[in-house]
HTML snippet that shows the backbone in 3Dmol.js (N, CA, C, O; Angstrom):
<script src="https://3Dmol.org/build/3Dmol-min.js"></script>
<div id="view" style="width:600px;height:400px;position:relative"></div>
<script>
const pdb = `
ATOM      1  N   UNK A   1     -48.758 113.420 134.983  1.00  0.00           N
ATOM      2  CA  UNK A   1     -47.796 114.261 135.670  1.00  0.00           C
ATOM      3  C   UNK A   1     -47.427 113.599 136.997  1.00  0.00           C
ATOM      4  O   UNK A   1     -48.160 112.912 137.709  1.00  0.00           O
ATOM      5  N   UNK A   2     -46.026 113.973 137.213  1.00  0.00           N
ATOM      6  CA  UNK A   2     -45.949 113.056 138.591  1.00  0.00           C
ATOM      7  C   UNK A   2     -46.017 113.439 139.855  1.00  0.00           C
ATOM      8  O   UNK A   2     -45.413 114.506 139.963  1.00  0.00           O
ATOM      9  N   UNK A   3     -46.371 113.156 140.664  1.00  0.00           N
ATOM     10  CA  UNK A   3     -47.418 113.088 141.896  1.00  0.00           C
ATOM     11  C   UNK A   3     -48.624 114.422 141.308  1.00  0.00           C
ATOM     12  O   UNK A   3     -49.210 115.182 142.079  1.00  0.00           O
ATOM     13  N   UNK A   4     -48.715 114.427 140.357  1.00  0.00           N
ATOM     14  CA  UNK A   4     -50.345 115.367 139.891  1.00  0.00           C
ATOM     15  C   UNK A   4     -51.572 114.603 140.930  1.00  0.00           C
ATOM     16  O   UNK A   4     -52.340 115.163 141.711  1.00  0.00           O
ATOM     17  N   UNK A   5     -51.458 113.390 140.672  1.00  0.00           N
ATOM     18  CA  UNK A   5     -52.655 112.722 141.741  1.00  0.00           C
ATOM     19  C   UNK A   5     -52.965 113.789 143.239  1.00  0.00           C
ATOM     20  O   UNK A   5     -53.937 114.467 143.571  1.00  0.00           O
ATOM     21  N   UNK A   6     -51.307 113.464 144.030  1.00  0.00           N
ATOM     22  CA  UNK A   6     -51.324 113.865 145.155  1.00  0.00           C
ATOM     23  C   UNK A   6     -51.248 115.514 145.777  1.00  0.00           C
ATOM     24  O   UNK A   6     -51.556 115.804 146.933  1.00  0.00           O
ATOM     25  N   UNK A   7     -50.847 116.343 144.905  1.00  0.00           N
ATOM     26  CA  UNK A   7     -50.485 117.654 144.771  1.00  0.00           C
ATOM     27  C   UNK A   7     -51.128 118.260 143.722  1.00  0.00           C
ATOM     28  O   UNK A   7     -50.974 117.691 142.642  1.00  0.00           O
ATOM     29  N   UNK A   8     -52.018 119.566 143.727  1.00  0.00           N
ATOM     30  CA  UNK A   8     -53.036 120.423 142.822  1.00  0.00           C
ATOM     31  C   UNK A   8     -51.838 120.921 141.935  1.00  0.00           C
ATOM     32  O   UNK A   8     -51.766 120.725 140.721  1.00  0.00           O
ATOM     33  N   UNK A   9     -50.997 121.525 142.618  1.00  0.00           N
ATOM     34  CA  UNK A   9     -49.483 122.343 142.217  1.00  0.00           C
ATOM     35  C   UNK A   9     -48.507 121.421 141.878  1.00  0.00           C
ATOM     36  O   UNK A   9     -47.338 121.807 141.876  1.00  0.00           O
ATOM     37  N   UNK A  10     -48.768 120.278 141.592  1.00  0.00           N
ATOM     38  CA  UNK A  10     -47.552 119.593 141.030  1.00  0.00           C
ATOM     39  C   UNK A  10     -47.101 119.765 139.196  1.00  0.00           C
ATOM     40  O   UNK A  10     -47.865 119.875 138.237  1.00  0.00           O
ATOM     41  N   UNK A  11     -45.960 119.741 139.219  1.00  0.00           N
ATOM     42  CA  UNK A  11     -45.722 120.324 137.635  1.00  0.00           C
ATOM     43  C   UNK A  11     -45.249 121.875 137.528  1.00  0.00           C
ATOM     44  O   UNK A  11     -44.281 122.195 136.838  1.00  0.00           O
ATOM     45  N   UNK A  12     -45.750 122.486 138.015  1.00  0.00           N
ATOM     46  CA  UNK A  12     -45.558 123.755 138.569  1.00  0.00           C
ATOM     47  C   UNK A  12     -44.007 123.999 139.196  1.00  0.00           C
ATOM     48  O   UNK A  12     -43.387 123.182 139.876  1.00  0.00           O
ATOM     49  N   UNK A  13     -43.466 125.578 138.714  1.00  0.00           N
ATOM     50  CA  UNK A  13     -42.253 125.886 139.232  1.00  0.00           C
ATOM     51  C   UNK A  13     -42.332 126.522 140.919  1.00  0.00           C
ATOM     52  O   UNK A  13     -43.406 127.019 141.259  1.00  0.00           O
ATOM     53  N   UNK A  14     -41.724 126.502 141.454  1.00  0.00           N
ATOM     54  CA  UNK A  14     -42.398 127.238 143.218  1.00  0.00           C
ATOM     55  C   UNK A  14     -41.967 128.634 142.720  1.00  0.00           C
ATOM     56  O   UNK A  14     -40.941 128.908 142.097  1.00  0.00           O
ATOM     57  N   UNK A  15     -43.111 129.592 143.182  1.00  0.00           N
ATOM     58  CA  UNK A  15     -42.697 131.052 143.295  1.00  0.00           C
ATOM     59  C   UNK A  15     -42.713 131.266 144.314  1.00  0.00           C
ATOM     60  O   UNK A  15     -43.750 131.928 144.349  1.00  0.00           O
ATOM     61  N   UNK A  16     -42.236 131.233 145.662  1.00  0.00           N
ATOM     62  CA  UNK A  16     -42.251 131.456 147.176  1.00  0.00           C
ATOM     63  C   UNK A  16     -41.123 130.868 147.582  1.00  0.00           C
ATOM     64  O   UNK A  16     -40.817 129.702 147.331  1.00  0.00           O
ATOM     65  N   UNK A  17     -40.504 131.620 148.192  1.00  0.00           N
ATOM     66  CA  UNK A  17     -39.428 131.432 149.202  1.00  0.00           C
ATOM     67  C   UNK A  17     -39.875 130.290 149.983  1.00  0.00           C
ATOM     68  O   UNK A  17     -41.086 130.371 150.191  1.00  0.00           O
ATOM     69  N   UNK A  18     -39.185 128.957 150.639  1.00  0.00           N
ATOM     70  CA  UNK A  18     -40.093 128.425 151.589  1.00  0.00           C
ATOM     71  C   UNK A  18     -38.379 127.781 152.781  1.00  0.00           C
ATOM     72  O   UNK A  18     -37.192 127.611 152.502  1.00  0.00           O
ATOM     73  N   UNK A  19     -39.219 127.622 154.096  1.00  0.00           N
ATOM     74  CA  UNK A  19     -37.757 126.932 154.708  1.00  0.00           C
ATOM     75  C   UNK A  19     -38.990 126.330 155.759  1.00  0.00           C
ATOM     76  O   UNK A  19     -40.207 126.495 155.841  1.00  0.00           O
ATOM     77  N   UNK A  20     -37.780 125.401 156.638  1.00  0.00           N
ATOM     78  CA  UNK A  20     -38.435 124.520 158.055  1.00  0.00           C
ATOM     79  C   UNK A  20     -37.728 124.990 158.884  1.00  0.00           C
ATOM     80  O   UNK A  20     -36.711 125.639 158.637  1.00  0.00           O
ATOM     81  N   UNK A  21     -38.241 124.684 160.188  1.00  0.00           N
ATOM     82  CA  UNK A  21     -37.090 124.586 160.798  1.00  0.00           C
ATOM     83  C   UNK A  21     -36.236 125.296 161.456  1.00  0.00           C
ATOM     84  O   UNK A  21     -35.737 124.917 162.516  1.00  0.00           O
ATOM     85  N   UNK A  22     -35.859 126.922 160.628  1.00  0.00           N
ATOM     86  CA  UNK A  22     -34.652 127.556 160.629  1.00  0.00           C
ATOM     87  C   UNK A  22     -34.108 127.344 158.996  1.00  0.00           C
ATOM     88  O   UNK A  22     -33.655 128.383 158.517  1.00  0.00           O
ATOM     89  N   UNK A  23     -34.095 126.488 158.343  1.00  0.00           N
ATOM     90  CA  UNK A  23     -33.751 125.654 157.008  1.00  0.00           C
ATOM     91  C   UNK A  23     -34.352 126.225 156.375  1.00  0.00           C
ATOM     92  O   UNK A  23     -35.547 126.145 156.659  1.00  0.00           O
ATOM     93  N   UNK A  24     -33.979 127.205 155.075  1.00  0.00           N
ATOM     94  CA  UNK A  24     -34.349 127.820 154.373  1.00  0.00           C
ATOM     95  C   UNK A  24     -33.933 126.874 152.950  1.00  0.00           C
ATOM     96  O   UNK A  24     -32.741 126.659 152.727  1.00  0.00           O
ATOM     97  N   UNK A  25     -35.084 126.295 151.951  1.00  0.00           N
ATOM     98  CA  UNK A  25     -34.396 126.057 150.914  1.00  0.00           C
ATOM     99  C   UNK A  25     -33.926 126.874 150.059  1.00  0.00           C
ATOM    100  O   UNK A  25     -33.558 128.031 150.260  1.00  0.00           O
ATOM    101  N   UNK A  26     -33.932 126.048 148.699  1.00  0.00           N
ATOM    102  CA  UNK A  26     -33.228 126.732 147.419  1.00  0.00           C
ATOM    103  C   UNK A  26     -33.910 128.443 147.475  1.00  0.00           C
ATOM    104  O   UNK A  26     -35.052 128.387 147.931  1.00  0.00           O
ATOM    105  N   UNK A  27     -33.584 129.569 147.207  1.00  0.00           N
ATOM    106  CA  UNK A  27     -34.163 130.734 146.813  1.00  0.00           C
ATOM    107  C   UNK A  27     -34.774 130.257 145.361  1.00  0.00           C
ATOM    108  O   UNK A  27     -34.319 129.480 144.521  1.00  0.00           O
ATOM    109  N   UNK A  28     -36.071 131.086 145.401  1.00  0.00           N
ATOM    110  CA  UNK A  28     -37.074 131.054 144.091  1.00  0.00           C
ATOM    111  C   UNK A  28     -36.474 131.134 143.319  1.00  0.00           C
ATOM    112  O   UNK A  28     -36.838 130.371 142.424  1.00  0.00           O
ATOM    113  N   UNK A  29     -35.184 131.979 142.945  1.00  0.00           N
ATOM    114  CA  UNK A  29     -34.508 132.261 141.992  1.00  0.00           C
ATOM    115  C   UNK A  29     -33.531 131.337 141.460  1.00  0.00           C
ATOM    116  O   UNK A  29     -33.228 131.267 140.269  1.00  0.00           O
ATOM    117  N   UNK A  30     -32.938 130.465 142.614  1.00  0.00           N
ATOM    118  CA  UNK A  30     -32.004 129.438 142.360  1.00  0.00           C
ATOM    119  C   UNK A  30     -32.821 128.512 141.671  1.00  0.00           C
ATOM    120  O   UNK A  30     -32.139 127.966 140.804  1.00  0.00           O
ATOM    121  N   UNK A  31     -34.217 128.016 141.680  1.00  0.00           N
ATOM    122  CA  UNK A  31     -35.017 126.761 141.451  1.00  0.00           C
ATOM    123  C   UNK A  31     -34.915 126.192 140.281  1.00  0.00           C
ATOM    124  O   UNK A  31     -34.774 124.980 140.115  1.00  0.00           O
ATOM    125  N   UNK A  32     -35.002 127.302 139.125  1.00  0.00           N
ATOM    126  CA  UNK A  32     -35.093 126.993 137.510  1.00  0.00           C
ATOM    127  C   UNK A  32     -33.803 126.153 137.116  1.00  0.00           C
ATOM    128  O   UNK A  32     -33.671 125.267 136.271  1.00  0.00           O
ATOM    129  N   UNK A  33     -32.905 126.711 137.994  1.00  0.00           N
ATOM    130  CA  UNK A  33     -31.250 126.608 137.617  1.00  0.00           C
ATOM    131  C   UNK A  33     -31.162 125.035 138.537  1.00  0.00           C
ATOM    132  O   UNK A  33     -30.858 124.015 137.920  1.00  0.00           O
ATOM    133  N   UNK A  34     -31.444 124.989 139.965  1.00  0.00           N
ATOM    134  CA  UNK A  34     -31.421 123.166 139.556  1.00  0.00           C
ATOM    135  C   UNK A  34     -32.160 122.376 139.441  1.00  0.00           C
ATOM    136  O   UNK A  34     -31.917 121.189 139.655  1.00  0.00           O
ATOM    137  N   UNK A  35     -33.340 122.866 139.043  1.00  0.00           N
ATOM    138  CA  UNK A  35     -34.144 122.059 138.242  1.00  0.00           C
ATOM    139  C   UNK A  35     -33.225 121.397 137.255  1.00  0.00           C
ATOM    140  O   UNK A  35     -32.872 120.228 137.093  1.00  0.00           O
ATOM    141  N   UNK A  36     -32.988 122.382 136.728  1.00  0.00           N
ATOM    142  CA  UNK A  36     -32.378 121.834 135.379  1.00  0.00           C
ATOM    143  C   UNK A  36     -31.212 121.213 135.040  1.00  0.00           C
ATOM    144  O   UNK A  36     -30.925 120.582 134.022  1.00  0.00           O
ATOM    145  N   UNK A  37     -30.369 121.551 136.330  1.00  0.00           N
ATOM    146  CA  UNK A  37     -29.300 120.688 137.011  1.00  0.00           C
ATOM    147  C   UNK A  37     -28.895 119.594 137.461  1.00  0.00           C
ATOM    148  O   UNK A  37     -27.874 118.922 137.314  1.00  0.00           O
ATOM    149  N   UNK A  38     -30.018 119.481 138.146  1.00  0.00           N
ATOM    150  CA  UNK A  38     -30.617 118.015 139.271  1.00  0.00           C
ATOM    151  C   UNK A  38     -31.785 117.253 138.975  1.00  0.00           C
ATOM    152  O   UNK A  38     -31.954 116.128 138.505  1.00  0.00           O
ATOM    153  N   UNK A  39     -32.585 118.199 139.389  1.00  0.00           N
ATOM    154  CA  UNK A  39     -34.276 117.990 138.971  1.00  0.00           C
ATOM    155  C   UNK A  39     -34.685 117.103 137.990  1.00  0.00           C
ATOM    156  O   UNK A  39     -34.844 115.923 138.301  1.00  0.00           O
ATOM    157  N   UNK A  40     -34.938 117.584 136.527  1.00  0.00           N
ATOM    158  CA  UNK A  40     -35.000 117.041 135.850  1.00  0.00           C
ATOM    159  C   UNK A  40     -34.540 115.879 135.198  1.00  0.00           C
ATOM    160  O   UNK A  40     -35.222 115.334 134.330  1.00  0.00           O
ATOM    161  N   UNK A  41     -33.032 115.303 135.678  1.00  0.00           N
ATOM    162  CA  UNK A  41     -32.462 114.564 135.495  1.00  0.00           C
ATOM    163  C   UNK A  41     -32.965 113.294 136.044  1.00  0.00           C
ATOM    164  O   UNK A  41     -33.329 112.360 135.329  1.00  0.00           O
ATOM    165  N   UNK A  42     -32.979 113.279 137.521  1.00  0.00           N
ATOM    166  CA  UNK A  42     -33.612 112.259 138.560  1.00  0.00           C
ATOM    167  C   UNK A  42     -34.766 112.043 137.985  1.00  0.00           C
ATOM    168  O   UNK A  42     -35.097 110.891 137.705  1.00  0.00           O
ATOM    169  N   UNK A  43     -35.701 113.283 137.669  1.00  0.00           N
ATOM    170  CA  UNK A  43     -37.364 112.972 137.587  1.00  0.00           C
ATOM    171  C   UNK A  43     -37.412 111.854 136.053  1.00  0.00           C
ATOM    172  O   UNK A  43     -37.958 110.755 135.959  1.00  0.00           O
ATOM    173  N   UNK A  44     -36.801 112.456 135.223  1.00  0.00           N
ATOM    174  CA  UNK A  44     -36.952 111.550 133.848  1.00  0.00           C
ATOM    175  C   UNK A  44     -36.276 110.341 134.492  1.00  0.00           C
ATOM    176  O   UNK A  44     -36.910 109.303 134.306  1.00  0.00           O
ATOM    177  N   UNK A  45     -35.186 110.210 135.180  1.00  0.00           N
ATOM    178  CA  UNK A  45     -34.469 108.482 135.043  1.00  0.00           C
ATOM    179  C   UNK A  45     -35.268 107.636 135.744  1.00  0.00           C
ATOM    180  O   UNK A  45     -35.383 106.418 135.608  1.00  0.00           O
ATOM    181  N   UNK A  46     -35.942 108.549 136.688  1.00  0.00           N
ATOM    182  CA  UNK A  46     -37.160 107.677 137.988  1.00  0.00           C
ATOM    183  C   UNK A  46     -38.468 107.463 137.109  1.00  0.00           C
ATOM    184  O   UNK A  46     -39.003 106.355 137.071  1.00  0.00           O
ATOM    185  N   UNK A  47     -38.960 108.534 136.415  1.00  0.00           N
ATOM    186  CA  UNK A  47     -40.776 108.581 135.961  1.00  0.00           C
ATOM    187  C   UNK A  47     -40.848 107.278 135.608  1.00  0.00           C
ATOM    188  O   UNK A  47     -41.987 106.892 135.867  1.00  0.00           O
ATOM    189  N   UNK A  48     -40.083 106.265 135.065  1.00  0.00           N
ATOM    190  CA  UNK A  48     -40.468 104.935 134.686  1.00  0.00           C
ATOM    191  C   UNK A  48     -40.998 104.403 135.647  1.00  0.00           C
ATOM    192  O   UNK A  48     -42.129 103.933 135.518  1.00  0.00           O
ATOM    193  N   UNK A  49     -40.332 104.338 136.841  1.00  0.00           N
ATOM    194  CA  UNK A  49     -40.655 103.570 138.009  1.00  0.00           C
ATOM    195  C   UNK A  49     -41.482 103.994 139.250  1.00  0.00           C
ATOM    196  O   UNK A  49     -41.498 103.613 140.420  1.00  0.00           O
ATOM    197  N   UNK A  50     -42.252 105.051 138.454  1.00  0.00           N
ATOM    198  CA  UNK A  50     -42.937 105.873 139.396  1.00  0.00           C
ATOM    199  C   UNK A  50     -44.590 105.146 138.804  1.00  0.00           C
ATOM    200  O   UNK A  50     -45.431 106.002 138.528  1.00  0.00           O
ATOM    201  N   UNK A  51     -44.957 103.889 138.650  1.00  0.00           N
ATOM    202  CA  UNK A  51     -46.543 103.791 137.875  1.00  0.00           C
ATOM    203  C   UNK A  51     -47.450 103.575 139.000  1.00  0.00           C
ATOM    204  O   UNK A  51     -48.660 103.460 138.804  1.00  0.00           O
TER     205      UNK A  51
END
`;
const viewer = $3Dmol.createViewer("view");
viewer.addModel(pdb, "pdb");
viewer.setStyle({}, {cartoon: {color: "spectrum"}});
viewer.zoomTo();
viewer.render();
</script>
């Protein structure tokens, strides 16, 4: 899994609201939707080059 090494919760969808800053990211609810948008896309074309 990728960064599984570095992160317990990696692989995992976020259920928590989270922001920095003032900077609020994606809402929990938005996440699934670009995951599947964005997310997943990058993660499969990169995982090769992630060893």
């Amino acid at each position: 899994m990728w960064l599984g090494n570095a992160y317990q919760w990696a692989g995992e969808t976020r259920s928590v609201n989270m922001g920095k800053g003032g900077f609020e990211f994606a809402a929990v609810l938005q996440v699934p939707l670009s995951l599947s948008h964005h997310g997943y896309y990058y993660c499969d074309l990169y995982a090769g080059l992630l060893v």
